[in-house]
VOKOLBA-931127 format. One record per residue (C-alpha): residue number from 1; x, z, y. Coordinates in steps of 0.05 Angstrom, whole numbers. Layout:
BEGIN
<NUM; <X; Z; Y>>
...
END
This chain:
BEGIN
<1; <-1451; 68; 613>>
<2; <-1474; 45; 540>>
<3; <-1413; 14; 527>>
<4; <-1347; 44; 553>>
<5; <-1355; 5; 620>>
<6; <-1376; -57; 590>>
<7; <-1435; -65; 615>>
<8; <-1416; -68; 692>>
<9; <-1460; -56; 736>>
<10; <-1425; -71; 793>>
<11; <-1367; -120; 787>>
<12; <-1331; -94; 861>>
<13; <-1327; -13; 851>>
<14; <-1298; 35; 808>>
<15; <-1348; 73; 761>>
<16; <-1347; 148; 791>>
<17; <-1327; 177; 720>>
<18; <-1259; 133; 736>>
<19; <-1253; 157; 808>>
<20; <-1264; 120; 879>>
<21; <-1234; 62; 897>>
<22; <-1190; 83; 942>>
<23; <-1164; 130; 875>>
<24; <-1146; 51; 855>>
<25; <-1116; 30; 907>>
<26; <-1069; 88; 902>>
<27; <-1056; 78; 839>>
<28; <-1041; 4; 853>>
<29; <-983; 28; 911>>
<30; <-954; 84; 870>>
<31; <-948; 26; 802>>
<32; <-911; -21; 856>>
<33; <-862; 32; 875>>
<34; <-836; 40; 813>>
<35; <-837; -35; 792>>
<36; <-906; -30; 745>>
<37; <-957; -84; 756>>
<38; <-1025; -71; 739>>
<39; <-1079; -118; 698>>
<40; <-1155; -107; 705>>
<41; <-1189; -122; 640>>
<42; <-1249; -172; 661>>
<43; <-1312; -178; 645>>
<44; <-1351; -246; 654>>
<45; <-1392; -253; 604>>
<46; <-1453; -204; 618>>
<47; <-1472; -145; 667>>
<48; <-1503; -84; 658>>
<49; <-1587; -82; 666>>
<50; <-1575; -38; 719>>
<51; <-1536; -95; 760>>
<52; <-1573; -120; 826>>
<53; <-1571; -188; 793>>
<54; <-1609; -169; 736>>
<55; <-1661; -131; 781>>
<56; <-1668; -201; 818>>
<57; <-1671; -233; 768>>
<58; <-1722; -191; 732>>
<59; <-1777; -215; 793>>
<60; <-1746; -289; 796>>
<61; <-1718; -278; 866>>
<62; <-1685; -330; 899>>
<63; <-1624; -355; 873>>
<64; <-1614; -301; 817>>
<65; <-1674; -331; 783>>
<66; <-1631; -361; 734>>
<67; <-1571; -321; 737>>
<68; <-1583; -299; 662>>
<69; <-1611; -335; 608>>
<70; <-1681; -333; 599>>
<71; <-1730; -367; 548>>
<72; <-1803; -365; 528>>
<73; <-1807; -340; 452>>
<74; <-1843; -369; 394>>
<75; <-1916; -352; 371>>
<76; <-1937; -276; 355>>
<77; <-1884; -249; 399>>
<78; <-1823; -277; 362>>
<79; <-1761; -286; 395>>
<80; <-1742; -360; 411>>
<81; <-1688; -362; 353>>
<82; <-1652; -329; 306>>
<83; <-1600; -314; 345>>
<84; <-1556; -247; 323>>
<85; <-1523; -193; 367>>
<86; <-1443; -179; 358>>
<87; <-1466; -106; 353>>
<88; <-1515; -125; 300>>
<89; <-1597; -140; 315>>
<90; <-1633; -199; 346>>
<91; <-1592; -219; 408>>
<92; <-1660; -223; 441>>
<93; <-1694; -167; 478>>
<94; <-1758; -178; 511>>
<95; <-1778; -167; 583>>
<96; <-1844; -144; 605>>
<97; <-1838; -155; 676>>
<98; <-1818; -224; 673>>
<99; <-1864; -236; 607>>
<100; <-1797; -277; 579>>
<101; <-1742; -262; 530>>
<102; <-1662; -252; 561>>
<103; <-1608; -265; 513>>
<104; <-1547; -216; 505>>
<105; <-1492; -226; 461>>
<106; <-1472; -152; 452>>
<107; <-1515; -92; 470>>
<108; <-1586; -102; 497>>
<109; <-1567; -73; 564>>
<110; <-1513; -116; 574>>
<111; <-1547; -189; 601>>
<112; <-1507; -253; 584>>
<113; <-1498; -293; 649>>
<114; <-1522; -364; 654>>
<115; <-1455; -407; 667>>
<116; <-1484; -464; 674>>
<117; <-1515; -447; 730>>
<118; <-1462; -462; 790>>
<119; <-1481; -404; 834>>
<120; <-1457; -347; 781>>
<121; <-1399; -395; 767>>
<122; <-1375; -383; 840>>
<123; <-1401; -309; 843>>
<124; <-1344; -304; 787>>
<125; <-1289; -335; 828>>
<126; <-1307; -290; 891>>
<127; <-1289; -225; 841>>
<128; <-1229; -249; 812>>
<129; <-1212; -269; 891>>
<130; <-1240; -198; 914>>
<131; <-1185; -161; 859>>
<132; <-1128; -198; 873>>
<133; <-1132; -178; 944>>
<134; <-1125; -106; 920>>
<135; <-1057; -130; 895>>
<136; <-1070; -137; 816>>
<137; <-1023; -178; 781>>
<138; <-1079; -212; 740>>
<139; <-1130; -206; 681>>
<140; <-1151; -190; 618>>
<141; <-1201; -230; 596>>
<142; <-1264; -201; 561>>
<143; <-1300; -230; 498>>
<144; <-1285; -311; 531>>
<145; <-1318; -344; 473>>
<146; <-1379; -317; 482>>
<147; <-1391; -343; 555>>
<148; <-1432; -407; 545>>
<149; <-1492; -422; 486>>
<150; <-1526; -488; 478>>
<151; <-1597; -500; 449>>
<152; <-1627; -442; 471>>
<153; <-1688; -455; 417>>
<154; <-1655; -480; 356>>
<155; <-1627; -430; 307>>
<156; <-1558; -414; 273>>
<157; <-1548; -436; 207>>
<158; <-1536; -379; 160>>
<159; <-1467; -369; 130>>
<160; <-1489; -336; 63>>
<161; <-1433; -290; 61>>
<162; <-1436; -237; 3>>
<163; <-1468; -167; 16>>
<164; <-1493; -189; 89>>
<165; <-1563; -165; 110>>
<166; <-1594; -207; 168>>
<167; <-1581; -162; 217>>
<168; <-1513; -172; 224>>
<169; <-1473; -218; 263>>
<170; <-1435; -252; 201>>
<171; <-1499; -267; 167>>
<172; <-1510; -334; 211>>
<173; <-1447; -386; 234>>
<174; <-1448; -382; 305>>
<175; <-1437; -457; 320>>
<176; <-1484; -449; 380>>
<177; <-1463; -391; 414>>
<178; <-1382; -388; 407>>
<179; <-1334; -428; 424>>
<180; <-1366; -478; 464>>
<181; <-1328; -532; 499>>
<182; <-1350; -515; 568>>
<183; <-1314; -456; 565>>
<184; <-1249; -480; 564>>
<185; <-1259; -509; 632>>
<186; <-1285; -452; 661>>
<187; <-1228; -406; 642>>
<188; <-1184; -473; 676>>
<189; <-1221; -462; 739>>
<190; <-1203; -389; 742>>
<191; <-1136; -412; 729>>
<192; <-1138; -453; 789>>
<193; <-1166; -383; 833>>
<194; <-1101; -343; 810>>
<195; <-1050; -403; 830>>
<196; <-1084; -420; 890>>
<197; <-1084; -346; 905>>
<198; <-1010; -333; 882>>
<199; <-992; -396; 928>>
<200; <-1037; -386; 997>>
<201; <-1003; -311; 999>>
<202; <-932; -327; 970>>
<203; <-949; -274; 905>>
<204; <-918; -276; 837>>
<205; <-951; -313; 791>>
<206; <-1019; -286; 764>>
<207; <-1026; -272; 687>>
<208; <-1091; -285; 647>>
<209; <-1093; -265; 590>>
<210; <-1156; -282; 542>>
<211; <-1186; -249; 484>>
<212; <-1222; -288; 440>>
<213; <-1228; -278; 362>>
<214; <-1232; -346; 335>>
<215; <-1196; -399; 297>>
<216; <-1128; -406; 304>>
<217; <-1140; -480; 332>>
<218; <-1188; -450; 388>>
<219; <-1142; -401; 405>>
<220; <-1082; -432; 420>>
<221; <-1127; -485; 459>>
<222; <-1132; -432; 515>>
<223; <-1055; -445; 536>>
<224; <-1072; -513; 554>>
<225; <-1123; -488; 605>>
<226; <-1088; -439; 633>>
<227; <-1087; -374; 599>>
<228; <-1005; -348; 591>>
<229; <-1026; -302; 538>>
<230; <-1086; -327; 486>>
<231; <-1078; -262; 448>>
<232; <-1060; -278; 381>>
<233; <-1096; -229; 339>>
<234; <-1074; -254; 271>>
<235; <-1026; -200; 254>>
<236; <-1093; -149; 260>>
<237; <-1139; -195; 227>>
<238; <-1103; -239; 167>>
<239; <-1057; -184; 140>>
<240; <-1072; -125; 105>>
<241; <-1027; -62; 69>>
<242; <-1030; -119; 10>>
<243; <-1001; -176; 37>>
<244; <-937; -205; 28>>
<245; <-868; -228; 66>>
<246; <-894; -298; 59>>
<247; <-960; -282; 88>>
<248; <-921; -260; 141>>
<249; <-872; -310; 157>>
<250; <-939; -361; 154>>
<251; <-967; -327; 208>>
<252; <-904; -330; 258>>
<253; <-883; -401; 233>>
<254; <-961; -427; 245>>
<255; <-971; -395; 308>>
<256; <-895; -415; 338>>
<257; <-910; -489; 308>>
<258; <-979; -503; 340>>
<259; <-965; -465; 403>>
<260; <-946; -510; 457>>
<261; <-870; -522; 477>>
<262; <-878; -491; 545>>
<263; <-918; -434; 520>>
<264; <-897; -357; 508>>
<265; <-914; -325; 438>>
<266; <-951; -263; 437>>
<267; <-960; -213; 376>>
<268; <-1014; -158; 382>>
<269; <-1005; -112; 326>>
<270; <-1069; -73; 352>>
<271; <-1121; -57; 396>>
<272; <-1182; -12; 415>>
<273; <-1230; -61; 363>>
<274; <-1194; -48; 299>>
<275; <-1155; -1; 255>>
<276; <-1093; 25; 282>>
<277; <-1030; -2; 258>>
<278; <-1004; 61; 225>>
<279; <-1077; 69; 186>>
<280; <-1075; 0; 172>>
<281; <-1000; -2; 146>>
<282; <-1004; 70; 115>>
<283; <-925; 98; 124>>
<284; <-908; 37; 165>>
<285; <-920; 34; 234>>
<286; <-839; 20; 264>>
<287; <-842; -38; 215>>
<288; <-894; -81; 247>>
<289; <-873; -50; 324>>
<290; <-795; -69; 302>>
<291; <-825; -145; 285>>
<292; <-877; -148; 344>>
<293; <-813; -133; 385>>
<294; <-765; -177; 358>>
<295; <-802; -235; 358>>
<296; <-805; -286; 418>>
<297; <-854; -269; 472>>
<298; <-903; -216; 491>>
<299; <-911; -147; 440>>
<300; <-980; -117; 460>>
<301; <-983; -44; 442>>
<302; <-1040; -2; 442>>
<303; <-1034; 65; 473>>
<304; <-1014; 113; 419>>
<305; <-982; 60; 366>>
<306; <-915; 79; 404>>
<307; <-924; 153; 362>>
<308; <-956; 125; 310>>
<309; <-1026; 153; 319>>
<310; <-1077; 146; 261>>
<311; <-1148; 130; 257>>
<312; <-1195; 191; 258>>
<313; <-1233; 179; 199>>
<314; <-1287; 235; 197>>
<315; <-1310; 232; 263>>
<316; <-1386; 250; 250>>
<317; <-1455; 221; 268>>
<318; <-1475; 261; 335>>
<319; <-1396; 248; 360>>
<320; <-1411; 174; 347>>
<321; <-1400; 139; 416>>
<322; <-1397; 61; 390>>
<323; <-1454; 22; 408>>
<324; <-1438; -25; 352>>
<325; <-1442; 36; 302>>
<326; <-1498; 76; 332>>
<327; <-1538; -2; 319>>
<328; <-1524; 14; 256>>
<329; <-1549; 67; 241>>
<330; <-1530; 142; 206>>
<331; <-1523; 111; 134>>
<332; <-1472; 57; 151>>
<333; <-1448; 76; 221>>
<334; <-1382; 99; 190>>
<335; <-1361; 26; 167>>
<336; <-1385; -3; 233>>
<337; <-1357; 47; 279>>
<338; <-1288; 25; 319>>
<339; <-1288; 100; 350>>
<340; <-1237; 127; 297>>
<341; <-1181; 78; 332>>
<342; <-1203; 106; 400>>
<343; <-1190; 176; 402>>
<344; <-1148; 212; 455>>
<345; <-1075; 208; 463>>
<346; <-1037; 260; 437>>
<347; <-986; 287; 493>>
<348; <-973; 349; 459>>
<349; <-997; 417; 427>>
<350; <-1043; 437; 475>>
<351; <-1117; 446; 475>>
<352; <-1146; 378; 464>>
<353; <-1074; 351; 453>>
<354; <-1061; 355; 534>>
<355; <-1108; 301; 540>>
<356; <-1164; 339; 579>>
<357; <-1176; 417; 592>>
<358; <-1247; 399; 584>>
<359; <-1293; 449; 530>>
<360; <-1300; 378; 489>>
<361; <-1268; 308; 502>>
<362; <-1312; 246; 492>>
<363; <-1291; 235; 429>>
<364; <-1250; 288; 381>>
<365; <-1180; 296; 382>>
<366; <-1147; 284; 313>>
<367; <-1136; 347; 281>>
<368; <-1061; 321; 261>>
<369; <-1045; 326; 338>>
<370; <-1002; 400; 335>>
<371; <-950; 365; 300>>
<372; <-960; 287; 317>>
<373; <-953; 286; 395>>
<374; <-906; 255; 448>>
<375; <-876; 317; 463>>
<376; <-849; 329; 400>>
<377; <-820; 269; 384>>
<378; <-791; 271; 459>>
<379; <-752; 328; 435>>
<380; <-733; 295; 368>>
<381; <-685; 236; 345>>
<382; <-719; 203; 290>>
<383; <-784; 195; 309>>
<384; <-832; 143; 326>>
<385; <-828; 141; 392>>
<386; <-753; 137; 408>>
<387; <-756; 78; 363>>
<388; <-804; 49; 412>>
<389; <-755; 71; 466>>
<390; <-689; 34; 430>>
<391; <-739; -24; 411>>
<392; <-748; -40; 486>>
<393; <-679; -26; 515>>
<394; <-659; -67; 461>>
<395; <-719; -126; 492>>
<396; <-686; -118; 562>>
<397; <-608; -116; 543>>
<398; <-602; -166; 477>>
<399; <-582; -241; 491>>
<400; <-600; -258; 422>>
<401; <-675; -240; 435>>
<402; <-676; -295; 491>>
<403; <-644; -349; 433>>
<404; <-665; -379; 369>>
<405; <-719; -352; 314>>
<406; <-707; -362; 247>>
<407; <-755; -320; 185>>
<408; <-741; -322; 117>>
<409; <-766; -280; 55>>
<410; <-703; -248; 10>>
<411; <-716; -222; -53>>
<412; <-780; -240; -53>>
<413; <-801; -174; -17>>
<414; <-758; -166; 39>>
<415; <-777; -202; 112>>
<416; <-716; -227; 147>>
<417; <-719; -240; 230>>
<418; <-666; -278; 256>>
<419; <-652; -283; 337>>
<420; <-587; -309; 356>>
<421; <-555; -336; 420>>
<422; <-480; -366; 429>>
<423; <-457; -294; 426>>
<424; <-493; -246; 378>>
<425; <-541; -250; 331>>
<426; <-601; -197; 315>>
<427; <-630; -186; 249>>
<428; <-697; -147; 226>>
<429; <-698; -137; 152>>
<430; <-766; -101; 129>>
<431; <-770; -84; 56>>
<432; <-846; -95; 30>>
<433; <-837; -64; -31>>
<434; <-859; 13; -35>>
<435; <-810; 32; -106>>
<436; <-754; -11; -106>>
<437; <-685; -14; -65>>
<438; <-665; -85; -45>>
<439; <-599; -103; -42>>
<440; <-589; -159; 1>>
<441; <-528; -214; 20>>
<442; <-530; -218; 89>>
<443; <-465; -264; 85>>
<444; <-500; -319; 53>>
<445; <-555; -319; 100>>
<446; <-516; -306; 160>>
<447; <-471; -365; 144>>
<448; <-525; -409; 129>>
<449; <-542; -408; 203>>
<450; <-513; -465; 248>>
<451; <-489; -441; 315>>
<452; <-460; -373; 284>>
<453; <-413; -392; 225>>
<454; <-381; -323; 227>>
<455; <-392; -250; 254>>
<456; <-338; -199; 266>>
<457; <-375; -142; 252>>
<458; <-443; -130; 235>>
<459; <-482; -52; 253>>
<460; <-537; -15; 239>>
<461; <-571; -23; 313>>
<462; <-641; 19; 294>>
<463; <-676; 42; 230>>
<464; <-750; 64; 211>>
<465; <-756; 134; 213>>
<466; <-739; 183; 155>>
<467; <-689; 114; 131>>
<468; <-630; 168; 121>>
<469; <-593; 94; 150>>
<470; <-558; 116; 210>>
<471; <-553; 71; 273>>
<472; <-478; 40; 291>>
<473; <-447; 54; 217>>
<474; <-422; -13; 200>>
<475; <-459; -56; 148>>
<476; <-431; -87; 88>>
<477; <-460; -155; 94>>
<478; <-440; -179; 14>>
<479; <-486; -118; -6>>
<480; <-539; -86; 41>>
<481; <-576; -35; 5>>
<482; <-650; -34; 41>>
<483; <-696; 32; 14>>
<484; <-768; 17; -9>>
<485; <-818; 16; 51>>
<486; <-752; 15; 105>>
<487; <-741; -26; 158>>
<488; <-678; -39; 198>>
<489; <-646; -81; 254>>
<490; <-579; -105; 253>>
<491; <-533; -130; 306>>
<492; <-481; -176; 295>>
<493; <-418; -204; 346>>
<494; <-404; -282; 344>>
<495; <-325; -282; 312>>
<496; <-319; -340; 355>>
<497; <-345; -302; 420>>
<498; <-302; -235; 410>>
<499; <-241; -281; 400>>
<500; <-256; -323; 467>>
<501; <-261; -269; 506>>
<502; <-202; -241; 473>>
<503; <-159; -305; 497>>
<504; <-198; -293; 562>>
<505; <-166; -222; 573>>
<506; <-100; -243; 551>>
<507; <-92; -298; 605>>
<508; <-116; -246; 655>>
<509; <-65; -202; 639>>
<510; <-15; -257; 638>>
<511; <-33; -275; 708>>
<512; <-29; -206; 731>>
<513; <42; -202; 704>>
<514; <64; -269; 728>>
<515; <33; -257; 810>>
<516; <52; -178; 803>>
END
């Protein structure tokens, strides 16, 4: 493998380093049993050079002929365009045997298929087909904007961003290889595969989820052809340590307001290609798990944001496993490299963090592991990961976080997330500021709001860790004192609801006297 699995070089088995396939299938039972369901993260765009269709197509046999994309070059052994690589590089690699040039959007070992050519079109439908018969309950979506380019000799015009050399990607405006039309209809078609699927065989419905790093507008467009989740990557990309409530509450507002009515929302606060959360929000990782889990939808969470991992920053040169930063090379592999965000779980103070009793795991553990690990915080009450654990009883049990969504910004620094139903009302208040205490009326706001006029009581229902705010002490909502850098959910009772079902106790205790 040169790229974590990426390059696949054989889309119907399980690479040995994983395990057989029958080690899958296993695993596939065992998740059933105890009510998991399992997602394989898909790969359509390219293969591996090692794949059988590659190898055909390398001595234009048959049918896989034109299974990639291939192109004659310009004079003097020039590539046919100017084309650029996602890991940096011309995203043309030349092939002696065939005396032509194949194209490949990421690593030069990784192919890009041809999708316009039918046969691979159906080849992909047979896989997804082939998986779901294993009993997956759908896919994750690799890289979909890259599937389809047009004008396979004309170049990309260059963007002429600052302090970009013309080897990397952001140096040209990829209006010829992203986000092509066609590829909207293709991911419908596989669509079509998971219902038709999920209906021949009486199955739950199959998920798809996409990933695709593009315009809002683009995004979103991938519910209306059939993808459930479009992740929504704008909490990992448009935000920073810097920004603001506001910049907040425009990214939830725009993404609930051009998000079709029959859609779900879905907030991924991060993911194996960036920074995580906890490096990127230094001293606040429950605040942006508390708002990715209050607001409507789907919360992604990356493995380790739960404990609030942190980037390993020093990892050196040799350790380097990221294509994209070994491309790079030793002098600026460091700012290219998405390794830091990938290093082992921490499970607990054991050699290499309990993650392996190998002599050296493929990337370093984080030195911080003998005191940030899951066992630890098992054992502990304010930590990171029993906030996690109250955050999604709190998903499963709350009727509020099936109702409304309001957001507003208090004080100027303070985010306020509003879910109510007809009986109780949920508020997350996260305090921006890093010095200053905000004190907060909760009373205004909470009787601004139209279907709850008035609240019998209003608690402390879970607070950031190291808050000093103690869950179920009751708030006073004229004055709310919320510490610097603090976050804190609140649960409220509708007056109106707690005196209904006061009436409807009396008149069952009425009845039992009366028939007794």
């Amino acid at each position: 493998m040169v790229d974590f699995g990426y390059d696949v070089a054989d889309f119907k088995d399980i690479d040995e380093i994983f395990g057989k396939l029958i080690d899958f299938e296993n695993l596939i039972e065992k998740a059933k049993k105890i009510g998991l369901k399992v997602i394989l993260d898909l790969v359509p765009n390219h293969t591996s050079d090692e794949h059988y269709w590659f190898q055909m197509s390398l001595n234009r046999t048959g049918k896989y002929k034109d299974y990639y994309i291939w192109a004659d070059g310009k004079k003097n052994n020039q590539p046919p365009n100017n084309w650029i690589s996602v890991f940096g590089g011309p995203a043309w690699s030349f092939s002696k045997m065939r005396n032509q040039w194949y194209f490949h959007q990421f690593h030069e070992r990784q192919p890009d298929l041809n999708y316009s050519n039918p046969y691979v079109q159906e080849e992909m439908r047979e896989i997804i087909t082939y998986w779901l018969r294993k009993g997956i309950s759908g896919f994750r979506v690799d890289a979909v904007p890259h599937i389809f380019e047009t004008n396979y000799t004309s170049d990309e015009p260059r963007s002429n961003e600052e302090g970009v050399t013309d080897t990397e990607y952001n140096y040209l405006i990829h209006t010829l290889t992203k986000d092509q039309p066609e590829t909207y209809d293709l991911v419908k078609s596989w669509r079509k595969v998971l219902d038709e699927y999920a209906s021949q065989y009486n199955t739950e419905e199959k998920i798809m989820m996409t990933e695709a790093y593009s315009s809002l507008e683009n995004t979103i467009k991938y519910y209306k052809y059939g993808a459930q989740v479009p992740f929504n990557f704008n909490f990992i990309m448009n935000v920073t340590a810097n920004s603001t409530p506001t910049d907040f509450k425009n990214i939830i507002e725009d993404w609930m307001n051009k998000m079709p009515e029959d859609g779900t929302p879905n907030w991924v606060m991060g993911n194996h290609d960036r920074n995580r959360t906890a490096s990127r929000f230094p001293g606040r990782p429950d605040q942006m798990t508390m708002l990715a889990m209050v607001l409507p939808g789907v919360a992604v969470t990356y493995y380790g944001e739960e404990i609030g991992m942190v980037n390993m920053m020093n990892i050196s040169w040799l350790d380097t496993q990221d294509p994209q930063a070994c491309n790079a090379g030793e002098e600026k592999y460091l700012s290219r490299s998405r390794d830091p965000a990938r290093t082992p779980f921490q499970w607990n103070c054991n050699k290499n963090a309990g993650f392996s009793e190998a002599n050296k795991t493929w990337l370093p553990v984080h030195k911080n592991y003998e005191y940030l690990n899951l066992l630890l915080q098992q054992k502990n009450n304010d930590t990171h990961y029993n906030v996690y654990r109250n955050l999604t009883r709190l998903r499963k049990e709350s009727e509020a976080l099936k109702g409304s969504l309001k957001v507003d910004v208090l004080n100027k620094t303070v985010l306020c997330v509003t879910r109510k139903s007809s009986k109780e009302a949920v508020t997350l208040l996260i305090n921006f500021s890093n010095e200053d205490e905000q004190v907060i009326d909760l009373a205004g706001l909470q009787h601004s709001l139209n279907s709850l006029t008035e609240y019998k009581e209003t608690k402390v229902k879970l607070a950031s860790v190291r808050s000093n705010i103690e869950p179920g002490q009751t708030v006073n909502i004229n004055k709310f004192r919320l510490p610097p850098t603090v976050s804190v959910i609140l649960f409220s009772n509708s007056s109106k609801y707690i005196v209904a079902s006061l009436q409807t106790i009396i008149i069952l205790l009425f009845s039992l006297a009366i028939f007794k």
